[in-house]
LOROMI-471278 format. One record per residue: residue number from 0; residue in one letter; x, y negated, z negated of N, C-alpha, C in turn. Coordinates in nm, 4 decimals. Each point is the difference from the previous one (the first is absolute). Layout:
REM residues N
+-----+--------+----------+----------+----------+----------+----------+----------+----------+----------+----------+
: num : residu :     n_px :     n_py :     n_pz :    ca_px :    ca_py :    ca_pz :     c_px :     c_py :     c_pz :
+-----+--------+----------+----------+----------+----------+----------+----------+----------+----------+----------+
: NUM :      a :        X :        Y :        Z :        X :        Y :        Z :        X :        Y :        Z :
...
+-----+--------+----------+----------+----------+----------+----------+----------+----------+----------+----------+
END
This chain:
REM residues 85
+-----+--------+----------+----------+----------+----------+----------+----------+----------+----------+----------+
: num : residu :     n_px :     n_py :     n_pz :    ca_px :    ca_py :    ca_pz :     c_px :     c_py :     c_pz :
+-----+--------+----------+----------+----------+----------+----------+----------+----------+----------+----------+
:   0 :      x :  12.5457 :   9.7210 :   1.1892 :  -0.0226 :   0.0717 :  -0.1220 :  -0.1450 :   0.0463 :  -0.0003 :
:   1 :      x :  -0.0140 :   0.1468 :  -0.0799 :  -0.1553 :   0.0406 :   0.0304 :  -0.0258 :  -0.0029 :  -0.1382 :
:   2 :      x :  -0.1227 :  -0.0778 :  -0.0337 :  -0.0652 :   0.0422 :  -0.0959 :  -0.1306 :   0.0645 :  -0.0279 :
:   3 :      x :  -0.0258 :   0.0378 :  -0.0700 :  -0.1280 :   0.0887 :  -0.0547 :  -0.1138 :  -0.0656 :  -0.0295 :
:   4 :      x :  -0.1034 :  -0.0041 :   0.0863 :  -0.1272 :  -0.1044 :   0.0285 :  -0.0878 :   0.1501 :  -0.1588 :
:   5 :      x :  -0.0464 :   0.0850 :   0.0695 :  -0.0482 :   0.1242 :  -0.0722 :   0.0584 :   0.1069 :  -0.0222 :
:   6 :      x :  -0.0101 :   0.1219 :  -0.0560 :   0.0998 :   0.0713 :  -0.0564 :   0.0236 :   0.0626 :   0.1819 :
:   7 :      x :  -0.1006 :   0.0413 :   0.0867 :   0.0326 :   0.0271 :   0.1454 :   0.0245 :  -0.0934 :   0.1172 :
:   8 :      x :   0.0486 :  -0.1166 :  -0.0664 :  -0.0082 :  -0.1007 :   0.1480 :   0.0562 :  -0.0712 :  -0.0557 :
:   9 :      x :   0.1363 :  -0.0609 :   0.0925 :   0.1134 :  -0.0293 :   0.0336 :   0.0496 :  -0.1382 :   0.0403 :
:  10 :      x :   0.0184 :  -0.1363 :   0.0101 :   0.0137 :  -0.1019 :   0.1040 :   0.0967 :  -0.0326 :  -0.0090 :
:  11 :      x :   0.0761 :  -0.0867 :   0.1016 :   0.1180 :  -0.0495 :  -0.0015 :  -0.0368 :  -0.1611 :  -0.0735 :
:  12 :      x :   0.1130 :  -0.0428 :  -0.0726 :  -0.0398 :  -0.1535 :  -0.0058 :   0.1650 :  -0.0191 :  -0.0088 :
:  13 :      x :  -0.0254 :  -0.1666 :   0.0288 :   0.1454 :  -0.0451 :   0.0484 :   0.0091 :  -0.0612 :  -0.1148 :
:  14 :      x :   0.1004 :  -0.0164 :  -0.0281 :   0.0434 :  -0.0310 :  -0.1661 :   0.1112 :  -0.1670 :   0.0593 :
:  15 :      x :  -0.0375 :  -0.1288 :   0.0096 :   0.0322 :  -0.1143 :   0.0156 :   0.0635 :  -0.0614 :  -0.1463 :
:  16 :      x :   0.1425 :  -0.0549 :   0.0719 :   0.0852 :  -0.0221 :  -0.0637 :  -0.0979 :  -0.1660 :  -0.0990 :
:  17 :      x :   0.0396 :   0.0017 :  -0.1160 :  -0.0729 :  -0.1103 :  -0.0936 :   0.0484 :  -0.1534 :   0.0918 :
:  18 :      x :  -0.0801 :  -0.1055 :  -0.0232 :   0.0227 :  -0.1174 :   0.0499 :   0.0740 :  -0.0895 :  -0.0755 :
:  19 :      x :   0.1136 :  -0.0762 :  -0.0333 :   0.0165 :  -0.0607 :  -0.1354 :   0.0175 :  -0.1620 :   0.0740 :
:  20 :      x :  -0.0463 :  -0.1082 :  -0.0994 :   0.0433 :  -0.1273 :   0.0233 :   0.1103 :  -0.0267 :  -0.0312 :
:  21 :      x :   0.0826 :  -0.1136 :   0.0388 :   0.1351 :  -0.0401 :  -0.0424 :  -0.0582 :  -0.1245 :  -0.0989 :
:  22 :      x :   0.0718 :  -0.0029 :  -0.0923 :  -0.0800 :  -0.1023 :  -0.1107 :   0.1642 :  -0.1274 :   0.0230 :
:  23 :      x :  -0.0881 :  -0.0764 :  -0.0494 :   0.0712 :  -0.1461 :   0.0251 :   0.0927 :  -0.0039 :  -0.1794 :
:  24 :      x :   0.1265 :  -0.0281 :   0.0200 :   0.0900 :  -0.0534 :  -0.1110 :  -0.0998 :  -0.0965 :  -0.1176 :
:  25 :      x :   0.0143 :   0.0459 :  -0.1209 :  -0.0373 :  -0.0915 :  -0.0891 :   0.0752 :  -0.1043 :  -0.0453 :
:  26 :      x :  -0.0031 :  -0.1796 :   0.0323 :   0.0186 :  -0.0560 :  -0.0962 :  -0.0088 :  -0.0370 :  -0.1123 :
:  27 :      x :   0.0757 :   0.0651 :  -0.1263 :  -0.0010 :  -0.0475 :  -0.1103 :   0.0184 :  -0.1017 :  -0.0268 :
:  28 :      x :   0.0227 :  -0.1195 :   0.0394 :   0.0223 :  -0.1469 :  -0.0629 :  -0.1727 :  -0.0720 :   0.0763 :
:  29 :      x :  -0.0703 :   0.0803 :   0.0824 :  -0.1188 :  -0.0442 :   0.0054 :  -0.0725 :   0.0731 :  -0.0679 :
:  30 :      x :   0.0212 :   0.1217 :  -0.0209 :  -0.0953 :   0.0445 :  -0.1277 :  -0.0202 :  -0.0085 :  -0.1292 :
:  31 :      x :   0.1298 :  -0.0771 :  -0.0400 :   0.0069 :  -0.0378 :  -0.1027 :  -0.0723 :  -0.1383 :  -0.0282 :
:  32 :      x :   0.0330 :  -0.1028 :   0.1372 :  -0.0778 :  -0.1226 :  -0.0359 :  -0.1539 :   0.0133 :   0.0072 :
:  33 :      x :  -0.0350 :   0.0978 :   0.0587 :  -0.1834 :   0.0432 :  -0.0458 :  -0.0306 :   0.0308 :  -0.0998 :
:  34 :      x :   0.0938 :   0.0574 :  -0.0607 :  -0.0310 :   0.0610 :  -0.1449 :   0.0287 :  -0.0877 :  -0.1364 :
:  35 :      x :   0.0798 :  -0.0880 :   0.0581 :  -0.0017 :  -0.1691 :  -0.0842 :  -0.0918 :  -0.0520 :   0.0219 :
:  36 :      x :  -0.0832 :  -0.0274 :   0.1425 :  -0.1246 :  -0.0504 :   0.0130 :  -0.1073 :   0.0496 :  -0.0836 :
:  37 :      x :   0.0187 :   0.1394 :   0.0035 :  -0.1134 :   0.0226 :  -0.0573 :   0.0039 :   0.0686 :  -0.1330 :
:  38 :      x :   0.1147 :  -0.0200 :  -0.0335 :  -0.0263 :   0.0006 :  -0.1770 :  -0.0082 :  -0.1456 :  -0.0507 :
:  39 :      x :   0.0338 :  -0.1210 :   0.0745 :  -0.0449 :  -0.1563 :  -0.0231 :  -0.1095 :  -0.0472 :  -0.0370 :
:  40 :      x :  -0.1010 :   0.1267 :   0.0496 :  -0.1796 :  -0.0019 :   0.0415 :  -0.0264 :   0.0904 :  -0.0612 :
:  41 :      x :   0.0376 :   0.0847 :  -0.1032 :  -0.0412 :   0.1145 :  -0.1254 :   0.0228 :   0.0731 :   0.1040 :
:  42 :      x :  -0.0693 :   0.1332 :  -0.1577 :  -0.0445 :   0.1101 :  -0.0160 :  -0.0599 :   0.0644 :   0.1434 :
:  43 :      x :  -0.1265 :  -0.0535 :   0.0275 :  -0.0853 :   0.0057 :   0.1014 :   0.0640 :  -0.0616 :   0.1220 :
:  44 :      x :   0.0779 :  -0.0336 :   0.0787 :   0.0300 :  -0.0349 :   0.1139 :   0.1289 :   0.0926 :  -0.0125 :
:  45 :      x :   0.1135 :   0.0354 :  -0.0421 :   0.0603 :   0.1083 :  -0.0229 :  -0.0617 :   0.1456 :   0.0409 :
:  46 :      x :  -0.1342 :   0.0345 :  -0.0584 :  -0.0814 :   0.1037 :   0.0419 :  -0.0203 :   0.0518 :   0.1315 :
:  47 :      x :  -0.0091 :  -0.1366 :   0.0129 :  -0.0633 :  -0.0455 :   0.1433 :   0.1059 :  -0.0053 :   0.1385 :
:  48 :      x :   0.1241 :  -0.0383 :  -0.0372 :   0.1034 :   0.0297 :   0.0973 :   0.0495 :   0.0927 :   0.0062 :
:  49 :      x :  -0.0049 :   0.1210 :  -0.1040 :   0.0877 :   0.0942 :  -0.0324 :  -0.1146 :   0.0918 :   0.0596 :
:  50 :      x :  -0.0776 :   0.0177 :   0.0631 :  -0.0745 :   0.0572 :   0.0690 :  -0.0170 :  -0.0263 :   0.1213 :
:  51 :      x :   0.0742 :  -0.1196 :   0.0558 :   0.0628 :  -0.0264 :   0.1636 :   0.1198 :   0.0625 :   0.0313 :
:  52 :      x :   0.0668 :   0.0452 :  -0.0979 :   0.1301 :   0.0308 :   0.0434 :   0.0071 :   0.1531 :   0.0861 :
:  53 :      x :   0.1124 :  -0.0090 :   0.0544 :  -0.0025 :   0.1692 :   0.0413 :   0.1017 :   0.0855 :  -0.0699 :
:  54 :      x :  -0.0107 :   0.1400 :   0.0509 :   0.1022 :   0.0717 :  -0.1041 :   0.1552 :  -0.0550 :  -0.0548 :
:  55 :      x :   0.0148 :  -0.0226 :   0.1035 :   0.1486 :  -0.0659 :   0.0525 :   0.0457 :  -0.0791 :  -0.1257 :
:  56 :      x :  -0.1433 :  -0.0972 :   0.0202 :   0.0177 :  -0.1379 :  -0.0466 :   0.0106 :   0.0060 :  -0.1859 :
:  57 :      x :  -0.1070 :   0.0862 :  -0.0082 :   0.0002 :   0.0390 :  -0.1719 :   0.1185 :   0.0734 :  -0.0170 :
:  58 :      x :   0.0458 :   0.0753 :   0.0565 :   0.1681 :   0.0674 :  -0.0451 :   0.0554 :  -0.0959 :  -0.0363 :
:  59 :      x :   0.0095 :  -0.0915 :   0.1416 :   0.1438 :  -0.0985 :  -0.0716 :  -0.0103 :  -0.0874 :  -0.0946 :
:  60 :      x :  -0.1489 :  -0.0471 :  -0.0169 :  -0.0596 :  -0.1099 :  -0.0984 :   0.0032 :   0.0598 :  -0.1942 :
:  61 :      x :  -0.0176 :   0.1620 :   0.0666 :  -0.0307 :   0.0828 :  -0.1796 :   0.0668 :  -0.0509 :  -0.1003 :
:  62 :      x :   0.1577 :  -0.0028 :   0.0009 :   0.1382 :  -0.0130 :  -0.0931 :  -0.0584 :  -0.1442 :  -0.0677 :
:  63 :      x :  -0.0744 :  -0.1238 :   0.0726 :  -0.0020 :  -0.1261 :  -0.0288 :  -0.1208 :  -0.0229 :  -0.0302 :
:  64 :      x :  -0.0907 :   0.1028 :  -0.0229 :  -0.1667 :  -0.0284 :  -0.0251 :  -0.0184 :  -0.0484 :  -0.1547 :
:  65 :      x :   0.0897 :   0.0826 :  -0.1195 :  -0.0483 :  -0.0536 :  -0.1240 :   0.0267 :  -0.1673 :  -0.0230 :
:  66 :      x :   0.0892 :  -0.0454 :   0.0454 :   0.0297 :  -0.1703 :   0.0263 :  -0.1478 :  -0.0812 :   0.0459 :
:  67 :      x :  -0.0051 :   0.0666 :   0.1121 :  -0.1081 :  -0.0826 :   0.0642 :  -0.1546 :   0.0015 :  -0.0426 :
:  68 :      x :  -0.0067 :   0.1583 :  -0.1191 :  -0.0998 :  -0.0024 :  -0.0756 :   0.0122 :  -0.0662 :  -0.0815 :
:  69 :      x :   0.1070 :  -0.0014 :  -0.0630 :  -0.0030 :  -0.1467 :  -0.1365 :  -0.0001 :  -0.0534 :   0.0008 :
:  70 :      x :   0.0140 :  -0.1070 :   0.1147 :  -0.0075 :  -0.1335 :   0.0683 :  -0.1657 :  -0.0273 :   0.0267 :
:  71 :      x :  -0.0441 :   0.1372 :   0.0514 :  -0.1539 :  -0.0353 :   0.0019 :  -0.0912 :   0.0189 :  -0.1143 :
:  72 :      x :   0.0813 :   0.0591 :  -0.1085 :  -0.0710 :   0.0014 :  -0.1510 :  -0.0575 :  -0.1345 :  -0.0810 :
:  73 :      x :   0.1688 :  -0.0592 :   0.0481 :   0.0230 :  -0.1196 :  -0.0598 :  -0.0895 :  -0.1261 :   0.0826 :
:  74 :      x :  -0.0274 :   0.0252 :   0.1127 :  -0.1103 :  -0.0733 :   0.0902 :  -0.1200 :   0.0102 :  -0.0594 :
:  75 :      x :  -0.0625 :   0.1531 :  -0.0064 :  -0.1243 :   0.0111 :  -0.0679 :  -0.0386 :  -0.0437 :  -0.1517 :
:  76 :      x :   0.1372 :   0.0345 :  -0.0349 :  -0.0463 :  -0.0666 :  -0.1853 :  -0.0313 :  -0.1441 :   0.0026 :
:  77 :      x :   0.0859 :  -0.0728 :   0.0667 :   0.0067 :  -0.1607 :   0.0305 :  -0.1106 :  -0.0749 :   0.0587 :
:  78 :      x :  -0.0730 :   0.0976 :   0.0817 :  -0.1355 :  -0.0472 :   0.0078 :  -0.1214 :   0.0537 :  -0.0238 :
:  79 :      x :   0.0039 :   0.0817 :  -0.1304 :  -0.0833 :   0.0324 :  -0.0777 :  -0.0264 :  -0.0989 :  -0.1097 :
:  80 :      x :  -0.1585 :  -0.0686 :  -0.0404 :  -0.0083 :  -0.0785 :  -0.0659 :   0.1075 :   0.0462 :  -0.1737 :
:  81 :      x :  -0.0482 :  -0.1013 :  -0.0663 :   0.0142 :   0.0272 :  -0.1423 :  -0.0914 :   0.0174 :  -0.0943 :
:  82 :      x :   0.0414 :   0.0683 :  -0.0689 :  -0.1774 :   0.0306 :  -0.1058 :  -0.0209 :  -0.0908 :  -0.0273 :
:  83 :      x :  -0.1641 :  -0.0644 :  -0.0038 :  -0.0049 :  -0.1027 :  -0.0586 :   0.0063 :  -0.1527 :   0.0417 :
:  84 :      x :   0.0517 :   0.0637 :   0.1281 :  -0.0211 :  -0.1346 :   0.0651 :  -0.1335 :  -0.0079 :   0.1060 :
+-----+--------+----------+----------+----------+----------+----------+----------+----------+----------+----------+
END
């Protein structure tokens, strides 16, 4: 294929087919037990795994994320003092 370097000059460039990886099967019954782990450990460790994951992994995990946020709500409230104490 020739493309147009300047409006008078011409080059060939070879146009290479894209490279793709083969991605590995997601287990959902292990992504799920990370995401029990780490809504066990709040708010903040939730953050924190859900930013290890890969695309893959957040697709299949999405449908089950509000659970595992309320689980880590209920972590963070629980070890937040009390007024007053």
């Amino acid at each position: 294929m020739a493309l147009t370097m300047s409006k008078a000059n011409k080059k060939p460039y070879i146009v290479k087919p894209l490279q793709t990886t083969e991605s590995k099967p997601v287990d959902l019954k292990q992504v799920m037990a990370c995401a029990e782990k780490a809504s066990s450990e709040g708010s903040a460790a939730m953050s924190l795994w859900w930013g290890t994951l890969s695309g893959d992994e957040k697709k299949i995990i999405k449908p089950h994320m509000d659970e595992y946020k309320n689980k880590a709500a209920i972590v963070d409230a629980a070890s937040k003092p009390l007024m007053g104490e």
